[in-house]
N, C-alpha and C positions, 0 to 999 in steps of 0.2 A: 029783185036782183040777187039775191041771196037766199033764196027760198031751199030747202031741205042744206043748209049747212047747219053745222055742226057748232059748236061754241070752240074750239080749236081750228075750226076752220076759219070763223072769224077771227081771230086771235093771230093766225098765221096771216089773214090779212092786213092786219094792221102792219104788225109787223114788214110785211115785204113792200105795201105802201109807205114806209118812214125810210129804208134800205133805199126804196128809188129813189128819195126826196135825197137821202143823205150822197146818194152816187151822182144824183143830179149838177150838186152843188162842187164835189170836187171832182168830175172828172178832169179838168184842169191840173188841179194841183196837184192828186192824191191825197191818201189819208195823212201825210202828214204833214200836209200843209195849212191843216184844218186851224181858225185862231177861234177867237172868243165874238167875232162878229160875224163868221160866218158859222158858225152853231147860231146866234141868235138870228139871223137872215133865214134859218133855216123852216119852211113851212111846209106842212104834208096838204099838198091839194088834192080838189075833188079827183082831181085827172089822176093821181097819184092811185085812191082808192079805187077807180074805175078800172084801170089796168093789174091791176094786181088781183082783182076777182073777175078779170078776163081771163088773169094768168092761172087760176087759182082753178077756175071752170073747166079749162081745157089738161088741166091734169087730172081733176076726178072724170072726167069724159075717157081721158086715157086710160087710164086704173082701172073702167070699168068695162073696157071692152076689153082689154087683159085677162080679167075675172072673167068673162062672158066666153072667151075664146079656150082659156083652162077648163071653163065647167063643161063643153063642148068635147073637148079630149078626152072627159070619163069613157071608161070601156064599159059600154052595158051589157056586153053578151050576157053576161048570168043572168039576165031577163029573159033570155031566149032560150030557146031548146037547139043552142050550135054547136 
């Protein structure tokens, strides 16, 4: 599921899987209606890491056909005789 990430990549997962637990939990309240039991009610589920290297997937997929489509725009004529 994670195959050619990066250790930053997973790191950023973690990270954006705790982010959706925590928006989870207040989007009701906001941030500052957060107490001391809803930080402790607070749990990062599987579904949490699943979406977030869903989300994580479909941005190096973007990034890389970004690169794909730059490397394409090289001018090669100085390979030719034009």
């Amino acid at each position: 599921m994670t195959e050619n990430f990066v250790g930053a990549d997973l790191a950023q997962i973690c990270n954006d899987a705790g982010y959706q637990c925590m928006m989870e939990k207040t989007k009701d309240i906001g941030l500052n209606g957060i107490t001391k039991e809803i930080l402790d009610s607070m749990k990062i589920t599987k579904q949490n890491f699943i979406s977030a290297i869903e989300q994580k997937k479909a941005k190096l997929k973007k990034e890389n056909l970004k690169s794909t489509e730059s490397n394409c725009d090289t001018d090669l004529s100085w390979n030719f005789n034009v």
